[in-house]
C-alpha positions as CSV (number, residue, x, y, z in Angstrom):
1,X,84.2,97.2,94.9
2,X,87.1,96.0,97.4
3,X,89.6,93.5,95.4
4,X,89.7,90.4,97.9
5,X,92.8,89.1,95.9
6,X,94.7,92.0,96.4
7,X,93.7,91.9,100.2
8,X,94.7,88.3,100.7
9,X,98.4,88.9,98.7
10,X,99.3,91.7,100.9
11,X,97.8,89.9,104.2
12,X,100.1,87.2,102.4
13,X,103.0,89.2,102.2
14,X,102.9,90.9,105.0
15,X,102.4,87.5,107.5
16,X,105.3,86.6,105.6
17,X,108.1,89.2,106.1
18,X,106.9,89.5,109.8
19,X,107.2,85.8,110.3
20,X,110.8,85.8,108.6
21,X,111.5,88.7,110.5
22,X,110.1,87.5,114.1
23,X,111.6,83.5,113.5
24,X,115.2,85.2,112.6
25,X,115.0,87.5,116.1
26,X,113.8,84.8,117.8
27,X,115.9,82.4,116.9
28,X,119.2,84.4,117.4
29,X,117.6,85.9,120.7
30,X,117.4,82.1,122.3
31,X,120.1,80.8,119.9
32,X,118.0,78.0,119.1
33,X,115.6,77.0,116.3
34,X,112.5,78.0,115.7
35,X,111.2,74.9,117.1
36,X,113.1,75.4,119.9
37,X,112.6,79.0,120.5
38,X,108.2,77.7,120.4
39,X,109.4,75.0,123.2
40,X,111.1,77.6,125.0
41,X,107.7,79.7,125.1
42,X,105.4,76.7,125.5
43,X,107.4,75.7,129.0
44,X,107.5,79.1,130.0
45,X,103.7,79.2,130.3
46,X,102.8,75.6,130.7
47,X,105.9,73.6,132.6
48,X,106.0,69.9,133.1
49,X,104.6,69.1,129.8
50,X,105.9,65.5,128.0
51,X,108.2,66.1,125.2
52,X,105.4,64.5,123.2
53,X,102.9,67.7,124.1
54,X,105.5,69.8,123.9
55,X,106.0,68.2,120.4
56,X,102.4,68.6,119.5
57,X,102.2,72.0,120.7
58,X,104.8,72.9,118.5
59,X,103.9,71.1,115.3
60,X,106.4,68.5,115.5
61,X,106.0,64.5,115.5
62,X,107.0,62.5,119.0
63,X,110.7,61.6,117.4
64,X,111.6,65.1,116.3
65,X,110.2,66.7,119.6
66,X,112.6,64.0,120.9
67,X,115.5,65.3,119.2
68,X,114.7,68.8,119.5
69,X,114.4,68.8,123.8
70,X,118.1,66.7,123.5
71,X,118.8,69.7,121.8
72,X,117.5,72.1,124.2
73,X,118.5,69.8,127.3
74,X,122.5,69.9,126.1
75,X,122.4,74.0,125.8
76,X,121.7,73.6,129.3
77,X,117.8,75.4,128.7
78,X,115.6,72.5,129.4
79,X,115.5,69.9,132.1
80,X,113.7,66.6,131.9
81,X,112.2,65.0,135.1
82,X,111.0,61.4,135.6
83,X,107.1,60.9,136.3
84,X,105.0,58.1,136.8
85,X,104.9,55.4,134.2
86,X,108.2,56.4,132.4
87,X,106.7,59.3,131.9
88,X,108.9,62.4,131.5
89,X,107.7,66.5,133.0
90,X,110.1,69.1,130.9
91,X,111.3,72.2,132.7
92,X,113.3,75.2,132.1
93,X,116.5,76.4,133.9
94,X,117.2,79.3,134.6
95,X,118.6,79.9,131.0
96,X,116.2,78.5,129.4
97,X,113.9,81.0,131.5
98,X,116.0,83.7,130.7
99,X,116.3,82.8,126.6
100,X,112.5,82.2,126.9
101,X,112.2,85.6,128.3
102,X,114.6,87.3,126.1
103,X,112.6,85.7,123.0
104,X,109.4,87.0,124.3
105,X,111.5,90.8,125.1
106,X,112.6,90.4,121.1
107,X,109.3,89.1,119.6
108,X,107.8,92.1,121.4
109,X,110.3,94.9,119.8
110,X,109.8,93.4,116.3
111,X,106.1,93.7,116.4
112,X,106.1,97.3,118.0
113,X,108.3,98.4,115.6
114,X,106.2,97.1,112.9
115,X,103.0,98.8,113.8
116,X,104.6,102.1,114.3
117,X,103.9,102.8,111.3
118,X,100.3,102.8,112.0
119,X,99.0,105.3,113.9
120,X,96.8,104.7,117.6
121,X,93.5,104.4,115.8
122,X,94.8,102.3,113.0
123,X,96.4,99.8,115.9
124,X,92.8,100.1,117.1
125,X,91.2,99.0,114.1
126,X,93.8,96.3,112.8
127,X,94.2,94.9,116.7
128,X,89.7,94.3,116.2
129,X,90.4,92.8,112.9
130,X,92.8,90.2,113.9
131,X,91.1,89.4,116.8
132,X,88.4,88.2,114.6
133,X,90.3,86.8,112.1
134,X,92.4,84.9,114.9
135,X,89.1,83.2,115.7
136,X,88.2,82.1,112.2
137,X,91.2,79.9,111.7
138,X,90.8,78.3,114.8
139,X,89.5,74.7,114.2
140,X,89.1,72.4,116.8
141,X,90.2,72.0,120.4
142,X,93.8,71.9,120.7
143,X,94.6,74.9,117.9
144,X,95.0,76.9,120.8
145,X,98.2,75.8,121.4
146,X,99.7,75.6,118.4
147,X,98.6,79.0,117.2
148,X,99.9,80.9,119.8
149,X,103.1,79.1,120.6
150,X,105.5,81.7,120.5
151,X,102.6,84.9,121.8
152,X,103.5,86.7,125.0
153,X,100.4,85.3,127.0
154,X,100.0,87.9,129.1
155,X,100.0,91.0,126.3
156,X,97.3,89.4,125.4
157,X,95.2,89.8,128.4
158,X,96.7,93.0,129.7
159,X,93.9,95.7,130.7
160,X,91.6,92.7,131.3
161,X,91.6,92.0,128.0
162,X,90.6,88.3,126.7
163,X,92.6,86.5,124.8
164,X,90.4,85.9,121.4
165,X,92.0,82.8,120.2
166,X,91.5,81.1,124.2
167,X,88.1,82.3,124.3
168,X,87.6,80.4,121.2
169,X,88.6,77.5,122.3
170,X,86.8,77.5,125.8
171,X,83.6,78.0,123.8
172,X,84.6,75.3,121.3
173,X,85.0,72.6,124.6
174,X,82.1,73.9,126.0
175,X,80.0,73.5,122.6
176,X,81.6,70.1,122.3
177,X,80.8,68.8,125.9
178,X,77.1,70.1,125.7
């Protein structure tokens, strides 16, 4: 019989180290928080989003998102543009497209080098498992977003690949609009 609990601590553990490991690289790699660093990634994919989705998307409320894009707009990354209504569109410069970039480049090498210690078939296996186990914590429309705030979109895809956690939540709006 398989012990579950010992499953779930090392699954525990290991989410953990990688996400100390992955924030810290990040982090240093945009000099920004880790807040930040998610923003940088968000506007890469998606420009023109309000600092209140930006917010959202990154698991902050509107006031901090607020404070966190000042942040971003006085290290010269981010951009704000005026819209209709008050409303403002975000954008990167070019160093904030570069940082975002960089991020991404760092992220990447981290993650590499942690599953070189598996060998092709085990990548295989694991890259299966978490594709599955991706789409059981999404929740409801919208945990697309906030779950893969700081991926690489297009690894995700590559070899016409589709992305488990967006496929997820295309069938979840479909489901909900039928």
């Amino acid at each position: 019989m398989h012990d579950d609990f010992r499953t779930a601590n090392l699954l525990g553990a290991a989410t953990l180290v990688l996400s100390d490991v992955v924030v810290a690289e990040t982090t240093r790699a945009a000099s920004t928080s880790s807040s930040g660093a998610a923003a940088l990634v968000v506007l890469l994919t998606d420009p023109g989003l309000s600092v209140t989705e930006v917010g959202r998307r990154v698991g902050l409320s509107q006031s901090a998102a607020a404070r966190m894009v000042g942040g971003l707009e006085n290290q010269g990354l981010v951009s704000k543009e005026p819209s209709w209504g008050g409303w403002v569109r975000l954008r990167l410069s070019d160093l904030g497209e570069q940082a975002a970039r960089a991020l991404l480049a760092c992220r990447g090498e981290v993650l590499r080098q942690a599953l070189s210690h598996l060998d092709e078939g085990e990548r295989e296996q694991l890259g299966t498992l978490l594709s599955k186990l991706l789409t059981g914590l999404y929740r409801q429309p919208g945990d697309a977003e906030k779950i893969c705030r700081l991926c690489d979109r297009s690894a995700c895809v590559a070899g016409g690949e589709t992305c488990p956690v967006g496929q997820t939540d295309r069938n979840h709006r479909v489901s909900d609009r039928g």
